[in-house]
C-alpha positions in Angstrom: 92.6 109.5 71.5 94.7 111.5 73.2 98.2 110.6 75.7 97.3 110.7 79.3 98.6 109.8 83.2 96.2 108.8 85.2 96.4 106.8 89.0 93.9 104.3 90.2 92.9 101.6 92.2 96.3 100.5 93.9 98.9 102.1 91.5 101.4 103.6 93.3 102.9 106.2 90.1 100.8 107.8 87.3 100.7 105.8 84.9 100.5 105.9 80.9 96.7 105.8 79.3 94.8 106.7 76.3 92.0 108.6 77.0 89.1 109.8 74.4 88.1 113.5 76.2 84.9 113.7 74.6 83.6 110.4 76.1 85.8 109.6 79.2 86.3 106.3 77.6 90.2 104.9 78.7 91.6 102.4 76.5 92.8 99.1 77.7 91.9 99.4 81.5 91.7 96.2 83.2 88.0 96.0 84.3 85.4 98.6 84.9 85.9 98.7 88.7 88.7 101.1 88.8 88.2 103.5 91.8 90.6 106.8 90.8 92.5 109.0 92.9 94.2 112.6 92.7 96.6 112.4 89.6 99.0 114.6 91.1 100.9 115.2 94.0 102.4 118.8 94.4 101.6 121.9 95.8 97.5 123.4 94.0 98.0 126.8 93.3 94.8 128.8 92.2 94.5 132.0 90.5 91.3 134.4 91.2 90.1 137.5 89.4 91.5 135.9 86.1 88.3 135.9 83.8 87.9 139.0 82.1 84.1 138.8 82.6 84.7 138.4 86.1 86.3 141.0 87.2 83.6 143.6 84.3 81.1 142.0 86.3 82.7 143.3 89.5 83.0 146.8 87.9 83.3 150.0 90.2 83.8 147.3 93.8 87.5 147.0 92.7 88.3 150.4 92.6 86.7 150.6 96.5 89.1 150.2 99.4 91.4 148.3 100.4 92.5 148.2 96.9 91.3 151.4 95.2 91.9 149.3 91.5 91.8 146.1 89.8 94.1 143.9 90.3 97.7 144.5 88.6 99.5 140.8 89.9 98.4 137.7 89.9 95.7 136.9 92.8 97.4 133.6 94.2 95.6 131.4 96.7 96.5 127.8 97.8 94.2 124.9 97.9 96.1 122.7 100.6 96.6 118.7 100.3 93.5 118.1 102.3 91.3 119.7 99.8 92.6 117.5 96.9 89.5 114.7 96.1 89.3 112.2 92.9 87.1 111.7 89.9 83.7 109.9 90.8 84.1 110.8 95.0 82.0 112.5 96.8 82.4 116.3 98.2 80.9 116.7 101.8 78.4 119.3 102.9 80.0 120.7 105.5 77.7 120.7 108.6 75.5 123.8 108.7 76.0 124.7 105.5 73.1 124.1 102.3 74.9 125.0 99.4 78.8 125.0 97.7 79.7 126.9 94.8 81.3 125.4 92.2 84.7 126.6 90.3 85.5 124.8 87.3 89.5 125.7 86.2 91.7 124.0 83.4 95.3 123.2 86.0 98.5 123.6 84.2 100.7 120.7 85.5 104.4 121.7 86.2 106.8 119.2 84.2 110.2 120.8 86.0 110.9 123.2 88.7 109.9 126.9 86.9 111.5 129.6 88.0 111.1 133.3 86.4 109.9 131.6 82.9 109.9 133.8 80.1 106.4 133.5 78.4 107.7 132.1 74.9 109.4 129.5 77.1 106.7 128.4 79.2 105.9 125.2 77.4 108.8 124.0 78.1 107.9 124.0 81.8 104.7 122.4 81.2 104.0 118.6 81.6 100.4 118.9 81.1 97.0 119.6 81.6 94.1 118.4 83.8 90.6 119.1 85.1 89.6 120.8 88.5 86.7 121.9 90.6 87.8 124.5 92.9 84.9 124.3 95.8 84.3 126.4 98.2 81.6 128.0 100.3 79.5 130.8 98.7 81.3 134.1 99.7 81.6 137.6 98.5 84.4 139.5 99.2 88.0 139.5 97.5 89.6 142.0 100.2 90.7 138.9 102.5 91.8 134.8 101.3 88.3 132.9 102.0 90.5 130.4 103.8 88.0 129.5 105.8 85.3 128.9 102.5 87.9 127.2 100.2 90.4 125.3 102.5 87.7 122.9 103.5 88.5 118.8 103.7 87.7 117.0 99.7 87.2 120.7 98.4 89.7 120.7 95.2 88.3 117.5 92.9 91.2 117.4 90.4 91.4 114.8 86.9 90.4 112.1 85.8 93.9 112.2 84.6 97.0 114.7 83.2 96.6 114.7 79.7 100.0 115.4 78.0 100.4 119.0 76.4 101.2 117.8 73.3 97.6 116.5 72.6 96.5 120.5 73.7 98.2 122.5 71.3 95.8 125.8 72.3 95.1 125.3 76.0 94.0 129.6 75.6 91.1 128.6 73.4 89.6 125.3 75.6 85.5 125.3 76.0 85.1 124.6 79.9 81.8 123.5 80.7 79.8 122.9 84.3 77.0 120.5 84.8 74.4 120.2 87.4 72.2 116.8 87.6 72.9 116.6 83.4 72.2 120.2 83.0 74.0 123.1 81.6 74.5 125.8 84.3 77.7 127.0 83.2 79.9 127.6 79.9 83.2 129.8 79.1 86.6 129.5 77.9 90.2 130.0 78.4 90.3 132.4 75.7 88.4 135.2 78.2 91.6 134.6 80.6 93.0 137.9 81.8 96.5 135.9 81.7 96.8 133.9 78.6 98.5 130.6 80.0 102.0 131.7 79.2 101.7 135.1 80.9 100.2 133.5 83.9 103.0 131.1 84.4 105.5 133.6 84.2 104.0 136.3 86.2 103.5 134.0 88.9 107.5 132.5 88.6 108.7 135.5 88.9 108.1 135.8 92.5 107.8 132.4 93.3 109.0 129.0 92.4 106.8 126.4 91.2 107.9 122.5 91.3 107.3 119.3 89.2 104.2 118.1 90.0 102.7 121.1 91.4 99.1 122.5 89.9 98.6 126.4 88.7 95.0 126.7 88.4 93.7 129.2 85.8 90.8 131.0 86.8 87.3 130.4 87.3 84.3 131.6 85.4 81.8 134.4 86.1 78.6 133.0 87.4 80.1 129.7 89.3 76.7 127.4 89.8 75.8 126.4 93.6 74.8 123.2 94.5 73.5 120.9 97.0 73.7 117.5 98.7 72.8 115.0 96.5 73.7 117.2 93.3 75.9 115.4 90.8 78.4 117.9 89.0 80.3 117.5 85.6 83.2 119.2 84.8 84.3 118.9 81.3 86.8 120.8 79.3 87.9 120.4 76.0 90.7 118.4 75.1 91.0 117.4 78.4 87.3 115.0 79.6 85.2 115.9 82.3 85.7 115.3 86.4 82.6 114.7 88.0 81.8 114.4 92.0 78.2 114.3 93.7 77.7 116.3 96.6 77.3 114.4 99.8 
């Protein structure tokens, strides 16, 4: 078992759980009709371009203008409060559109306000770690934010819950694993980060402040999956359990 927040039904805090991560199983809950909601509350911060494999399999376009060379800084975006969206709720189809892409990312959850953190000190800024699907609309280029593709309503599922960082003692070594409909369509890990976790934090703290309760998002995998209405989608990382939404 592992030590957990989670918020649900008519809670009004996070509150303490223990959760198994392989199963999803979550001891002493009062009755299996618990609807969940978004476990945290702050600011969702996502890093792009921070999978290794991602940016080989981009290869000679990130040496093309605007930029002329990969990426030396973090590549920040912001999913905004009205793309946050619980464990077990649905993600809309936007009208016109047939298919999302998926985007599977471990969240570091900020314990206290973090402000240039020196990388053997990030722990200590850490509260914990949850689950996220960073949605968007299928797009291809990186020269411009895809506001527009990512910023859409119920876009950023995020938990089931925060699971405390002492129960993921290697969060740069976690399997992350995408489902479509029961089947496999994606599988990586944190270990192929550009930016171990530590680096990340403080190369994004040093130009910016991050507050309790706010979400850095890692990275997400080459090769996201697409999906469609009616697909269910599982995102499971290790350590952590899996956050799954059904495309509606």
């Amino acid at each position: 078992m592992a030590t957990a927040k989670g918020l649900y039904n008519e809670k009004i805090y996070p509150v303490p759980m223990d959760v198994q991560p392989e199963t999803n199983d979550v001891r002493g809950l009062p009755d299996n009709n618990v609807t969940w909601r978004v476990p945290v509350n702050g600011t969702v911060y996502g890093a792009a371009l921070n999978y290794r494999e991602e940016l080989d399999e981009l290869g000679d376009a990130l040496h093309e203008k605007p930029y002329n060379k990969p990426p030396e800084a973090p590549v920040l975006y912001i999913k905004p409060v009205n793309t946050l969206n619980p464990h077990q709720h649905p993600v809309p189809m936007p009208a016109d559109e047939n298919e999302l892409q998926t985007g599977a990312s471990l969240g570091i959850v900020i314990g206290k306000t973090a402000v240039q953190v020196n990388p053997g000190d990030a722990w200590e800024y850490i509260e914990g770690f949850t689950a996220a699907n960073d949605i968007s609309l299928p797009f291809e280029s990186f020269h411009r934010p895809p506001i527009k593709q990512k910023a859409r309503d119920k876009f950023c599922p995020v938990g089931p819950w925060i699971v405390d960082k002492a129960d993921v003692p290697d969060p740069d070594q976690l399997t992350i694993e995408t489902k479509v409909n029961s089947e496999t369509k994606q599988k990586a890990s944190t270990a192929g980060l550009v930016r171990s976790i530590p680096r990340l934090l403080a190369d994004v703290t040093e130009f910016m402040t991050l507050y309790e309760g706010d979400v850095l998002l890692t990275g997400t995998p080459a090769r996201p999956p697409h999906v469609q209405k009616g697909d269910h989608v599982q995102v499971t990382i290790e350590q952590i359990g899996t956050l799954e939404n059904t495309i509606q």
